[in-house]
C-alpha positions, 0 to 999 in steps of 0.5 A, a space after each residue: 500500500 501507498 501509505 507508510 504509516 509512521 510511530 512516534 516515540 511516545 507510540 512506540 513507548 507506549 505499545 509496549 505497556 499493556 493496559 495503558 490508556 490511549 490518549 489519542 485515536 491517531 496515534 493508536 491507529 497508527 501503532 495497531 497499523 504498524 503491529 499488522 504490518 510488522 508481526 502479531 505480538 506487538 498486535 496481541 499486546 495493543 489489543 490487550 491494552 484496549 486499542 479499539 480493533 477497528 480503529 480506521 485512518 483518514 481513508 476509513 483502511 483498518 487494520 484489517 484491511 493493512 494485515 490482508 494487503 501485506 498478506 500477513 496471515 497470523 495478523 489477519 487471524 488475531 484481528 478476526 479472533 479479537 472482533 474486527 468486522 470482516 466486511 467494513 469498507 474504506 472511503 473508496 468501498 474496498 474491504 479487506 476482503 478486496 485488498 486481499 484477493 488485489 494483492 493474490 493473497 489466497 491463503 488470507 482470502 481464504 480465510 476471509 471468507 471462511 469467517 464471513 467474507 462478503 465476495 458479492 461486494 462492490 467497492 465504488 468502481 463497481 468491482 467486486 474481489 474476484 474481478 481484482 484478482 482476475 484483473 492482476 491475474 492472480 487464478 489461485 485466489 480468483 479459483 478461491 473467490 469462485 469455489 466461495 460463490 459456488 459453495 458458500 459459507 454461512 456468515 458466523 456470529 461475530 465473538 463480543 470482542 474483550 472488554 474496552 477501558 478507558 479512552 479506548 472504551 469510551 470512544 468506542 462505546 459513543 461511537 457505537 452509540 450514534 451509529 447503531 444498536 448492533 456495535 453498541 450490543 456487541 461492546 457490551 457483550 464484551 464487558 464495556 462499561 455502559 456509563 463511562 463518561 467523556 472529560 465533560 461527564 457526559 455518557 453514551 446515554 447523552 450521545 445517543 439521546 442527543 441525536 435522536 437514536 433510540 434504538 441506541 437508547 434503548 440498548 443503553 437502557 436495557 443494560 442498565 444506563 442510568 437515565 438520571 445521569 448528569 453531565 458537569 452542566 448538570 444535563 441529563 439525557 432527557 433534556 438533550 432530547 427534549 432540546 432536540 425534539 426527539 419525543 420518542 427517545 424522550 418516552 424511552 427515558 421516562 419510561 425508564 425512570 428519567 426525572 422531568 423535573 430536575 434542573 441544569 445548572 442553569 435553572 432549566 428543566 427538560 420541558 423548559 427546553 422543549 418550550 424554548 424550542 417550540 417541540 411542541 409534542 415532546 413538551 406535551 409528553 413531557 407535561 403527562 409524565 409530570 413535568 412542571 
């Protein structure tokens, strides 16, 4: 691949202590890159220490994608063991699948879609896997994509991946909270803390309320995110809602024991945001439940 991915001192330091804490998303992508790359105990030992497996650059590549277009098998396994997402595409819609069979990497093709490698997908040029390796004329690997649409395999349910702490955690956990409720149950599966705050003390409850994602909501809310929860403005996931007009997250939170009344720091309620911005069917399911 073009891009040569480069680690810095403070990096590479810190790769090497497990558990620590990562303080910046760029910096980990570049570390776990750099471990698919150059061989899989330094892998091991980034994932242990809670780098979000998925973790992508400025073209949306994972690690993934890197280990398949170096063709470095044992790296491939270690990522797929530890919950990457075998079907994730980059901003040019190539998956690690593609980056594999492009490069005439049979054996991690092989692999790839044993652990429910998608070969129908189209990165956007139109191409499938198959059409890129027959292109770079590598026939092993296309007589592996085709056996693989003759006879394919079932697509396994993906492991919950090891719990995530700190930073790792939390960005991994609001992430999820924003873009659905499939990642968001499957990093609870694992262990990942439900209410870990940001420097601002806001919760993945708050993220999620906040844009209007109820589903998230409600995978929050059924593993036991507290609805009462404040923020150092004195927020609450109700009052983002409300501000926002989102009338059936606004429901879910009551429903789920949220307290109508209390008040931010500024003096203000859930319903007194409603109001203000002229939402008026939250403010009405606000006023049955109570609110004041």
């Amino acid at each position: 691949m073009k891009t040569k991915w480069i680690i810095g001192l403070t990096v590479l330091a810190a790769s090497l202590t497990p558990g620590l804490a990562w303080a910046d998303a760029g910096d980990a992508h570049k570390a776990v890159l750099r471990a698919a790359n150059g061989g899989e105990p330094m892998l091991k030992q980034l994932i242990a220490g809670g780098i979000p497996v998925d973790t992508t650059d400025d073209d949306g590549e994972t690690a993934l994608m890197e280990a398949a277009d170096k063709g470095n098998l044992a790296a491939v396994q270690i990522l797929l063991r530890n919950g990457a997402q075998v079907n994730l595409k980059d901003h040019d819609g190539k998956t690690a699948l593609m980056y594999a069979a492009d490069e005439g990497r049979t054996a991690v093709v092989q692999l790839l879609l044993a652990s429910g490698a998608d070969a129908s997908l189209k990165d956007n040029d139109g191409d499938t896997a198959l059409d890129m390796a027959k292109e770079e004329g590598y026939a092993d690997t296309a007589a592996a994509l085709r056996a693989a649409a003759q006879s394919p395999t079932p697509a396994p349910q993906p492991a919950a991946p090891a719990a995530l702490t700190g930073k790792a955690g939390l960005k991994a956990v609001f992430r999820a909270a924003c873009n659905g409720d499939t990642a968001l149950k499957q990093l609870l599966a694992g262990g990942t803390a439900v209410d870990c705050t940001d420097a601002d003390g806001e919760t993945a409850l708050m993220e999620a309320a906040d844009k209007g994602n109820l589903a998230a909501v409600q995978v929050l809310l059924a593993n036991g995110a507290q609805p009462n929860h404040r923020d150092h403005e004195g927020k609450t996931a109700l009052m983002d809602a409300a501000n926002d007009g989102f009338t059936a997250v606004v429901q879910a939170l009551l429903t789920a024991g949220a307290d109508p009344n209390l008040r931010d720091d500024d003096g203000e309620t859930a319903l007194m945001k409603a109001v203000e911005d002229h939402h008026a069917d939250t403010a009405a399911a606000l006023r049955a439940a109570g609110a004041q």
